[in-house]
FIZA-450918 format. One record per residue (C-alpha): residue number from 1; z, x, y. Coordinates in steps of 0.05 Angstrom, whole numbers. Each point is the difference from the previous one (the first is absolute). Example, Ala and Ser with C-alpha at 12.3 -4.5 7.8 and 13.67 -1.06 7.14 Angstrom:
BEGIN
1, 156, 246, -90
2, -13, 27, 69
//
This chain:
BEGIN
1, -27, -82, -1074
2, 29, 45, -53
3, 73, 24, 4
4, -23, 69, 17
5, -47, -16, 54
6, 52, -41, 32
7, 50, 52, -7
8, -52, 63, 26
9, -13, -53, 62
10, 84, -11, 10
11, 12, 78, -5
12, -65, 8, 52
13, 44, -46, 54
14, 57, 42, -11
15, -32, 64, 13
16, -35, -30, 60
17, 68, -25, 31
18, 28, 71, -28
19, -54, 35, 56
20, 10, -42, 48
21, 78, 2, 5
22, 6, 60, -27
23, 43, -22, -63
24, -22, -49, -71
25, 15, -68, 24
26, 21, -43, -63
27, 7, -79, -13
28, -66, -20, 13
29, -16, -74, -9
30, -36, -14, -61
31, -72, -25, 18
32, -34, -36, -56
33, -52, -49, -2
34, -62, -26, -42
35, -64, 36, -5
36, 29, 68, 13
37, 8, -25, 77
38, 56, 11, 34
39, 46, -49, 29
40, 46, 17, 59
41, 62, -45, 3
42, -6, -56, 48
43, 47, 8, 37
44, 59, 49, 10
45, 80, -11, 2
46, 27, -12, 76
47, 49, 57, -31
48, -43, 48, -16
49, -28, 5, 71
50, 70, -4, 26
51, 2, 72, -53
52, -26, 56, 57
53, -33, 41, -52
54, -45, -60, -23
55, -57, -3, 52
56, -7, 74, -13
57, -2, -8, -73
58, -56, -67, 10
59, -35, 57, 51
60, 0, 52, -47
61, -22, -55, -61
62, -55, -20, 36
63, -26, 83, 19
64, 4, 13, -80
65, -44, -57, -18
66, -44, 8, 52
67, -10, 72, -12
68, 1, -2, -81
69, -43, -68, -12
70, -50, -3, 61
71, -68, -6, -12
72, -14, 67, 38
73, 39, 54, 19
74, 43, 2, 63
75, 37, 55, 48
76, 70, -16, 0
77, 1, 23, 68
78, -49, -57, 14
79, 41, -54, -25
80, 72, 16, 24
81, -33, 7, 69
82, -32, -77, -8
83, 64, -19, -24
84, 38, 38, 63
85, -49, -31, 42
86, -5, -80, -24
87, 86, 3, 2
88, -6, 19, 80
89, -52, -44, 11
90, 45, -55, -16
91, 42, 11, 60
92, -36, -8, 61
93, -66, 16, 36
94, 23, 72, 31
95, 39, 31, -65
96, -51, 34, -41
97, -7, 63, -51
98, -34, 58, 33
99, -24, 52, -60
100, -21, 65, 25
101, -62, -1, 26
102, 17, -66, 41
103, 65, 27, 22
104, -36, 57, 32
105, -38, -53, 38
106, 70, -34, 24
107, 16, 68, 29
108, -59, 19, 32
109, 13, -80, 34
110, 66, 20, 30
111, -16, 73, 15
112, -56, -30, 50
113, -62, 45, -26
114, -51, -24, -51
115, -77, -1, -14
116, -22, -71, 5
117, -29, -58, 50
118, 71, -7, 24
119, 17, -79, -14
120, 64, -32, -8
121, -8, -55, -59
122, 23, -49, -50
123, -31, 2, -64
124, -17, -71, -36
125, -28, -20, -71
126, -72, -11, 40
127, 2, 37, 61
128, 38, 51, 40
129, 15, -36, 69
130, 3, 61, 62
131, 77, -7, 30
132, -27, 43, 57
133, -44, 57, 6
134, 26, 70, 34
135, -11, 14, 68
136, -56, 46, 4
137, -16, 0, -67
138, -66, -5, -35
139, 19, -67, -17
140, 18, -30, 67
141, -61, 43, 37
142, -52, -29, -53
143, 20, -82, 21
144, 55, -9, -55
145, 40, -59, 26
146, 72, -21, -28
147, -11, -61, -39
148, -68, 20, -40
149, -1, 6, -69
150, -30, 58, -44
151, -39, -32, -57
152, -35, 67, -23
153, 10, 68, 8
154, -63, 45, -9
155, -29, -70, -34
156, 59, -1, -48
157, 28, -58, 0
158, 83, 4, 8
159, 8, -66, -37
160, 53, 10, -58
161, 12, 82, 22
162, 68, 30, 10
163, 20, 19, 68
164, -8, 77, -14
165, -64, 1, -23
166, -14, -40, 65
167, 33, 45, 46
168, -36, 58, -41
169, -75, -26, 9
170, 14, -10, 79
171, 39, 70, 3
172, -55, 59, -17
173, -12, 72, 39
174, -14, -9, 75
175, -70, -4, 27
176, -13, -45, -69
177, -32, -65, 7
178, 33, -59, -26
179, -36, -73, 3
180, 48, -66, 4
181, -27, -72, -16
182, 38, -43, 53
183, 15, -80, 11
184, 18, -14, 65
185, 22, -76, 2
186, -32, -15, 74
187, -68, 30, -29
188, -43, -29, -54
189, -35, 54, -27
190, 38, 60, -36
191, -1, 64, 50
192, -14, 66, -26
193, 47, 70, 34
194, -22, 70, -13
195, 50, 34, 12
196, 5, 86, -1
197, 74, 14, -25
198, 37, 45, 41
199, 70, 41, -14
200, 44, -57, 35
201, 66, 34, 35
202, 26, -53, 33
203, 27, 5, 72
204, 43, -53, -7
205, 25, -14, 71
206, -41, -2, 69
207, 19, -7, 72
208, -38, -25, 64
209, 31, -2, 71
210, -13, -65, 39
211, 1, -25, 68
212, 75, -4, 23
213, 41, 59, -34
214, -9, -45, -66
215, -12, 43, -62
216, -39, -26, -59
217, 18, 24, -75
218, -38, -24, -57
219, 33, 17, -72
220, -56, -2, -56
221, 42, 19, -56
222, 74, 21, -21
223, -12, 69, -37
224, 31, 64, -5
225, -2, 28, 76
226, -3, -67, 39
227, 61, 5, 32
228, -12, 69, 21
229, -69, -30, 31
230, 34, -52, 32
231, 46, 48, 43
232, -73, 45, 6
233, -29, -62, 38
234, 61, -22, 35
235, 1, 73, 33
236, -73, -8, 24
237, 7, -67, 28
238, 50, 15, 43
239, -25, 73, 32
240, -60, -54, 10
241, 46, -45, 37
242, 39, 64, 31
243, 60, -28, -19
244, 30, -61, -36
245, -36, -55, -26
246, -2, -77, 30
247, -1, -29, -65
248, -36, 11, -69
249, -50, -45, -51
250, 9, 19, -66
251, -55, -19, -34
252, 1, -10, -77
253, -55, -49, -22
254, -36, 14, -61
255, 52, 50, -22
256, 14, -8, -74
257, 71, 44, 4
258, 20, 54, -40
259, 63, 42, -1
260, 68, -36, 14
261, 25, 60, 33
262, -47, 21, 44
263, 1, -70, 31
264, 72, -4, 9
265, -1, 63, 36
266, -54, -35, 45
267, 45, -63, 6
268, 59, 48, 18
269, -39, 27, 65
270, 12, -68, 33
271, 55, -15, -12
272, 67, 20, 29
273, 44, -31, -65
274, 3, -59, -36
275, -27, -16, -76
276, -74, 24, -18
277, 0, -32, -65
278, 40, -24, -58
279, -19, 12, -75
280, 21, -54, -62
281, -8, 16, -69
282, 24, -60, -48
283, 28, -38, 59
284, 46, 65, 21
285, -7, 32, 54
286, -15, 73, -12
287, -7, 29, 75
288, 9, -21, 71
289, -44, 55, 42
290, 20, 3, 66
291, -28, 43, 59
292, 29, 62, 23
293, -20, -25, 74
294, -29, 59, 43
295, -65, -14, -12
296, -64, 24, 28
297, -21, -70, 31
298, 69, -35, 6
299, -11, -24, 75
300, -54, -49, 31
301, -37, -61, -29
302, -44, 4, -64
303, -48, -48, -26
304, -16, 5, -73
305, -70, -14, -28
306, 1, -31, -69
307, -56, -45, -38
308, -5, -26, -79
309, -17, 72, -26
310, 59, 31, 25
311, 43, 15, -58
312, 62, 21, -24
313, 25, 63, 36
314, -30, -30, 63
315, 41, -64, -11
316, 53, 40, -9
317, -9, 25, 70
318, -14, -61, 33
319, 55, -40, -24
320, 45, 59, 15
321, -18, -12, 80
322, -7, -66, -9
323, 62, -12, -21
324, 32, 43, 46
325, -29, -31, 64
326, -33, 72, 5
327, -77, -18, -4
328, -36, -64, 12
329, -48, -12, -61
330, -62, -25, 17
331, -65, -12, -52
332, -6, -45, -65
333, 57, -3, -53
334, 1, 52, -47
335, -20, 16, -72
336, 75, -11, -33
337, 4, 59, -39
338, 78, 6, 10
339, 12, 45, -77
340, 15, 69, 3
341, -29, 56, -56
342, 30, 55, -31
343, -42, 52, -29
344, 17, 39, -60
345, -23, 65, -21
346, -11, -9, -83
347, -8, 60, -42
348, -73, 16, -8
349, -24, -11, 63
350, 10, -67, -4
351, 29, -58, 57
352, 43, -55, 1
353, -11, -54, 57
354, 54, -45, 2
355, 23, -54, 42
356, 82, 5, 12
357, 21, -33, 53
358, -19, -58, 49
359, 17, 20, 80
360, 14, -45, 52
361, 0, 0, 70
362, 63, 9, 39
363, 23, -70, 5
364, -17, -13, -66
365, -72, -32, -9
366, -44, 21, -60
367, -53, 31, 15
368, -26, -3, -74
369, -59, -59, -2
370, 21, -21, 74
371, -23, 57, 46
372, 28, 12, 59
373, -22, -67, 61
374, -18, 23, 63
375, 38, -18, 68
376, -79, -13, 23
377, -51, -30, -43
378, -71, 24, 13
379, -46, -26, -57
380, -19, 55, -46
381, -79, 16, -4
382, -7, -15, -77
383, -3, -75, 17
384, -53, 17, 44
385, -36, 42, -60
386, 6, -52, -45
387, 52, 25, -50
388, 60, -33, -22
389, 54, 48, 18
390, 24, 46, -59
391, 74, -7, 0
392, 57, 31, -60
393, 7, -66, -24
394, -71, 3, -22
395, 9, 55, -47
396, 5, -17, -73
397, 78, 5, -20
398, 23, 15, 66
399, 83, -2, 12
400, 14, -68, 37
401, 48, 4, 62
402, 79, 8, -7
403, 41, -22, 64
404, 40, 54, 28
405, 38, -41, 47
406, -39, -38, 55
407, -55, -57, -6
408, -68, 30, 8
409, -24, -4, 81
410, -31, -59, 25
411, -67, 7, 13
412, -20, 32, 71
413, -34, -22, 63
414, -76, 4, 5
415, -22, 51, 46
416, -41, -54, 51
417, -51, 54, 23
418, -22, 22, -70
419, -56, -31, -17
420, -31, -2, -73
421, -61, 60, 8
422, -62, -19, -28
423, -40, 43, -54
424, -67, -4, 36
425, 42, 23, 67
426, 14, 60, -37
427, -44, 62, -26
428, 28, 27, -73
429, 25, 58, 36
430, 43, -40, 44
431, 40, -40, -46
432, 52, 39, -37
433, 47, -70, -8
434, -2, -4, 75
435, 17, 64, 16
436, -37, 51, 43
437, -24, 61, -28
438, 0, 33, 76
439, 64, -26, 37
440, -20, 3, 71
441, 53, 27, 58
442, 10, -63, 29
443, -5, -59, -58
444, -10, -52, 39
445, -71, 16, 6
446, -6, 10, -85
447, -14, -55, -42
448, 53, 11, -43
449, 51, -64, 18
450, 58, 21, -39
451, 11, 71, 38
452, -25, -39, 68
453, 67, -45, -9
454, 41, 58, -28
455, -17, 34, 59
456, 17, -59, 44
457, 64, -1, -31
458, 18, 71, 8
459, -16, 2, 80
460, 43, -62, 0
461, -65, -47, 28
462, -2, -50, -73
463, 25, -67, 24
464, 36, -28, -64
465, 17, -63, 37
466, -74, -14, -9
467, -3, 12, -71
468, -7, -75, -44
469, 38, -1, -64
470, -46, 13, -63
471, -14, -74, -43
//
């Protein structure tokens, strides 16, 4: 390499560090080798990472070459963005970088109105696996069961494809038809959905009155409004009853989570005081949420329905009356997503998804790759599917538990009158992870054994003296 080549290629760095940080950057390393090739240095000074301006100089020496010497041309806004995105994907499973046209996406998520087949999932390197579908979405009405997993979409295979151009060839204008490629584990061949995509608002709570005075309240979702369609149902349920309630289910199986404080509002309705949740960041703690007390449904017995896709907000929720003595939980142990995320708004249109704290339940158990153990254990229908249970600590890179206090629970009785459902007892339509699509007035007479006992427990007729430790 001649003196002036190497000198046009040191001045090139400079001015690509120059647009990048806005100034000339001097005292680049020399790079020399044989050939013409050039050598990086194998291996950089402890102290010059300890220096705070050096990974941005090593970012910004790596953009110049990479945009002066590739083989091809290359949008800079292209590769800042893969560099944005491969530093957050070192973190954890849930932090990611959300450009535009996928944070757009995020929002219409949390706003609770899209156009799609309305499925809650978890994308892989070889398949997307369905969390849960919606209720009374496309999805869930065409035989989509949690559990199955998505090998094509429209015969396109999703092996090796981001997660927004996934979410953007199952999202399309309503009355569409999109065609998914399914493996279902209990079933040999691969299954084949047709599915018409539909503008998805999502209702995301539902109410039933039962036999008794006891009102029912199923919570799909934590989005913007919940709350305020919590109180909604609460209102109806008891001009049903003509007065106050006998007790309450809360059912929240299958229900991924969503916003932090649309939850805690929730947990604050039955409570009278006490801790909700606490929040750690580094080992500090950086809030202790209490109730205001007052609440909405502070007053008779509740039973809470959980099972292994309940996630994060609704952990929150159930450790918050579990730990309380306000609720007794009753279902399969939960997901263990127990990491909060902050969203960012960055200029451009772009998003931030961060993880920033850890919560724990009022006495102090992590939730975070735990879950939340119920008081009653009724086995969860994925065993009876098939499928080994997707849990947090299945996710690539996932944060592992820190102790906020307490030893995680012991592990609960065995509900003795749950036995394990069969699949041939069952029509595709029937199992939703052993819940029932239609919750009948009086449960006992519904096939669906976790609500059967939660009732039981509400009206005060579940014998617990007959209940045989789990082995």
């Amino acid at each position: 390499m001649t003196t002036s080549l190497f000198a046009r290629r040191r001045r090139l760095l400079e001015l690509g560090l120059a647009a990048l940080f806005g100034s000339a950057v001097t005292g680049l390393p020399l790079l020399s080798g044989s050939g013409g090739a050039l050598a990086i240095r194998e291996a950089q000074a402890k102290s010059e990472w300890d220096n705070p301006y050096f990974p941005f100089e090593q970012l910004g020496r790596v953009l110049a070459w990479v945009e002066n010497e590739y083989v091809d041309p290359v949008e800079r806004k292209r590769l800042v963005e893969g560099a944005i995105k491969g530093m957050v994907a070192e973190l954890d499973p849930h932090s990611s970088y959300l450009p535009a046209e996928d944070y757009g996406i995020f929002q219409a998520d949390t706003e609770g109105h899209f156009g799609g087949i309305g499925v809650e999932v978890d994308f892989g390197d070889e398949y997307i696996t369905i969390i849960a579908p919606i209720e009374g979405s496309p999805a869930a009405l065409g035989g989509i069961l949690p559990g199955d997993r998505i090998l094509a979409i429209d015969n396109q295979s999703v092996r090796g494809r981001n997660a927004a151009d996934l979410v953007r060839l199952m999202r399309g204008e309503p009355n569409t038809k999109v065609l998914l490629t399914v493996r279902r584990k209990a079933q040999e061949k691969l299954l084949y959905f047709k599915l018409t995509r539909q503008i998805i608002n999502v209702a995301s709570v539902a109410s039933k009155s039962l036999k008794g005075g006891v009102g029912y309240l199923r919570i799909k979702t934590f989005q913007n409004g919940t709350h305020s369609e919590l109180l909604e149902q609460i209102k109806k349920l008891r001009e049903a009853a003509q007065g106050d309630l006998t007790g309450v289910i809360l059912d929240m199986r299958n229900n991924p989570g969503g916003l932090v404080n649309e939850a805690t509002a929730i947990a604050d309705e039955f409570l009278s005081g006490g801790v909700i949740f606490t929040t750690r960041r580094r080992g500090q703690i950086i809030d202790d949420l209490r109730a205001n007390g007052g609440g909405a449904l502070r007053r008779g017995p509740v039973v809470v329905l959980v099972n292994e896709y309940s996630a994060s907000a609704a952990e929150l929720v159930s450790g918050a009356l579990q730990d309380n003595k306000r609720a007794t939980i009753v279902g399969a142990p939960t997901f263990g997503k127990g990491s909060v995320q902050s969203i960012v708004d960055l200029p451009g249109g772009a998003g931030l998804r961060l993880t920033t704290l850890r919560y724990y339940t009022p006495s102090g158990r992590p939730i975070q790759a735990q879950g939340v153990k119920p008081d009653i254990l009724v086995g969860g229908a994925s065993a009876a599917l098939g499928y080994g249970v997707l849990k947090e600590e299945n996710l690539e890179g996932y944060l592992p538990p820190v102790e906020g206090g307490r030893a995680p629970v012991a592990s609960p009785p065995q509900a003795p009158d749950a036995p394990k459902p069969e699949l041939e007892s069952k029509s595709e339509e029937e199992l939703d992870l052993g819940m029932s699509r239609d919750v009948p007035a009086d449960p006992e007479t519904g096939a669906d054994e976790a609500l059967k006992i939660g009732y039981r427990v509400v009206t005060g007729r579940y014998e617990r003296a007959a209940v045989t430790p789990a082995k």
